[in-house]
C-alpha positions, 0 to 999 in steps of 0.5 A: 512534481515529486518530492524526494527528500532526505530522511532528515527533512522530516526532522529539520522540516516536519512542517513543510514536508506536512504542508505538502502531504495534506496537499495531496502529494506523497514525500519520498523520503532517502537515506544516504541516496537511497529510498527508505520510506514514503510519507502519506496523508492518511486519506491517501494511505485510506484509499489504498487500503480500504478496499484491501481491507474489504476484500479480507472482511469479505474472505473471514465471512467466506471462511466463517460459511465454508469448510472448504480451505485452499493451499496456496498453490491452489490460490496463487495456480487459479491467479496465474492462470488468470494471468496467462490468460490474458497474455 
């Protein structure tokens, strides 16, 4: 089930919000009826971006190998076209 909370339960309570965490669930967190953040387990936050941090690894060795640099038109024109294509 989500679990959105006031941003002032992670005060009043830290452990209950924790509890729910480590269990696996995220907390999403509003100040005055509006979402301002999202708490995580670190496990969950690792498998969110660890493939991320993967992948930019894997680019500083291309760059270190290659004189070749793209703009960003280049990269995002190549993602686009991608994209289209499976439109």
């Amino acid at each position: 089930m989500l679990q959105i909370r006031p941003v002032s339960d992670l005060r009043n309570n830290f452990s209950e919000i924790e509890r729910t965490v480590k269990s696996g669930e995220s907390v999403y967190l509003t100040k005055n009826g509006y979402g301002t953040m999202v708490v995580l387990s670190l496990e969950k936050y690792s498998a969110l971006t660890d493939e991320i941090e993967l992948k930019l690894d894997e680019a500083d060795r291309i760059a270190e190998e290659s004189q070749t640099r793209l703009t960003h038109e280049d990269v995002f024109g190549r993602i686009r076209g991608k994209i289209d294509e499976r439109l």
